[in-house]
N, C-alpha and C positions, 0 to 999 in steps of 0.2 A: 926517643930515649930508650927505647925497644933494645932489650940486648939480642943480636943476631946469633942464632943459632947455626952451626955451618950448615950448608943447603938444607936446612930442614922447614918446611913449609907447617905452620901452623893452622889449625884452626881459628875462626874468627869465635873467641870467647863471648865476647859481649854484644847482648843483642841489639842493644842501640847501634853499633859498630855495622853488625849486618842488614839493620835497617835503613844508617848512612849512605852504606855503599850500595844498598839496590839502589835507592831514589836519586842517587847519582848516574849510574847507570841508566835507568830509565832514564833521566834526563837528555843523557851523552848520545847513546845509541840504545835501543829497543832489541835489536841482536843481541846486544850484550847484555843486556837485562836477563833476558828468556835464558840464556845460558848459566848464568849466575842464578836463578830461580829453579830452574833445573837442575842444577849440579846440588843445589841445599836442600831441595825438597826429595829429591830421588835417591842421592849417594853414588848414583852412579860415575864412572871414571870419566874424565875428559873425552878420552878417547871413544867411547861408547854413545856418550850425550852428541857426540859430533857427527858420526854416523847414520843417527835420527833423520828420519825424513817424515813429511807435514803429514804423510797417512798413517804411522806409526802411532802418532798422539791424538789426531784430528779425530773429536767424539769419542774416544776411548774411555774407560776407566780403569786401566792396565797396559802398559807397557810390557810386550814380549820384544825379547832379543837373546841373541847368542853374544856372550860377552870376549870381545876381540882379546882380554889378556888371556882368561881363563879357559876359553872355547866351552863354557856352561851356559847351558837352556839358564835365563832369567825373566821370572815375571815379577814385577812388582805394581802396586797403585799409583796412581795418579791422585796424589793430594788436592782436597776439593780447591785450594787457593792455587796451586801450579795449573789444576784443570781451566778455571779463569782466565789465568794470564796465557793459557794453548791456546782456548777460545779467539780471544781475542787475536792473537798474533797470528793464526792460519788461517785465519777468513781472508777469504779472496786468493790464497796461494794455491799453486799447481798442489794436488798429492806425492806427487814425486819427487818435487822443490824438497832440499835438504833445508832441514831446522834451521841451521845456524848457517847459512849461505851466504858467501862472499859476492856478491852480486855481477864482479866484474869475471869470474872464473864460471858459476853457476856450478861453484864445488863449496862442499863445508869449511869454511874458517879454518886454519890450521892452526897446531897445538899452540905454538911459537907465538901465534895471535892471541888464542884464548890466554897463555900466559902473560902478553902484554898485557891485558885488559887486566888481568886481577890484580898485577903487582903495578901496575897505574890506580887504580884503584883504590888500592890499599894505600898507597903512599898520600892519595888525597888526605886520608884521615890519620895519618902517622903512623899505620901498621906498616912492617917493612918485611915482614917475611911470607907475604901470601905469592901462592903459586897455583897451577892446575889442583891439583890436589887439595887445596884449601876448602874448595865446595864439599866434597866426600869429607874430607874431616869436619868441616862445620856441622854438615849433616848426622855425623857419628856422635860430635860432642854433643849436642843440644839433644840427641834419641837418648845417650847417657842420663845428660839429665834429668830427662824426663820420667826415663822409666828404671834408669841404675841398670839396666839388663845388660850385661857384658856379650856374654853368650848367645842372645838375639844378634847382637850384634856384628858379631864374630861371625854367625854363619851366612847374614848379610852381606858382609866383607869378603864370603870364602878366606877367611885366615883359619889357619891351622892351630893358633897358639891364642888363650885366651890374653897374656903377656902383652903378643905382637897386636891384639883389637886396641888395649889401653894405654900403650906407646904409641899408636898411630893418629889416636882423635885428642893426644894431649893428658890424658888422665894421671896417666904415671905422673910425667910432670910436675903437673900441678900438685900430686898427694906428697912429691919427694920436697919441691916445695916448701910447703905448709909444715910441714914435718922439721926441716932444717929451720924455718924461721922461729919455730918452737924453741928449740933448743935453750937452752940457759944454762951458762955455767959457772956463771954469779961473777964474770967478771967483766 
């Protein structure tokens, strides 16, 4: 009963919602878990998380990478619960073996996949507008919540506009909203 917004990929609001859909994933396929875990706990782009290979994550506690939109040097942590789920899923894998490997190419998942996977996903539980992008903004809305910091945020994203951070992880929205459902005009 989701009103669809044209192509616009939301984040997953509610936590019970993204805890749904991991434990479904895990269930479905464990590739697609790790990538759904990764894309929430890091923020990084599809395209980036794709590119991953088992020696980039395997015992680290930082992630470096050049990020394929932006072409910027990026470090960031590995969250002690994504470092768990690394653990575990790269033991026994080649170092070279890409993250999210197709098995039958011995090349990473393409985007076209990763976006079956979320908007399958999503429809399990009645969300109908997740896409690649759904992880990065999930990961933006809940850092929102957590800490209100826009501007952290923003320069996490490389966005230029602090506008463009609160339109992209849902905030606008939600405040325009909340604000409209105010309204009273006594009739």
């Amino acid at each position: 009963n989701e009103v669809k917004q044209l192509n616009t990929v939301q984040p997953i609001r509610d936590m019970n919602t993204v805890m749904d859909i991991a434990r479904y994933l895990k269930q479905n396929n464990e590739r697609d878990y790790v990538m759904f875990v990764t894309g929430i706990y890091s923020g990084l782009r599809v395209s980036d998380i794709l590119k991953l290979r088992v020696k980039d994550v395997r015992g680290k506690d930082y992630i470096s990478m050049r990020e394929k939109k932006t072409k910027k040097e990026k470090r960031f942590i590995i969250n002690k619960n994504l470092k768990k789920i690394l653990e575990v899923w790269t033991r026994g894998k080649d170092d070279l073996q890409y993250l999210l490997e197709n098995p039958a190419t011995h090349r990473p998942i393409s985007r076209q996949r990763a976006w079956e996977v979320m908007k399958n996903a999503g429809e399990e539980f009645g969300v109908y507008n997740l896409g690649t992008h759904t992880m990065r903004k999930t990961f933006g809305y809940h850092m929102y919540q957590a800490t209100h910091d826009a501007v952290m945020l923003m320069k996490l994203f490389n966005h230029s506009d602090i506008h463009v951070t609160l339109r992209y992880i849902g905030v606008e929205q939600d405040e325009t909203d909340q604000a409209i459902s105010k309204l009273d005009f006594g009739v």
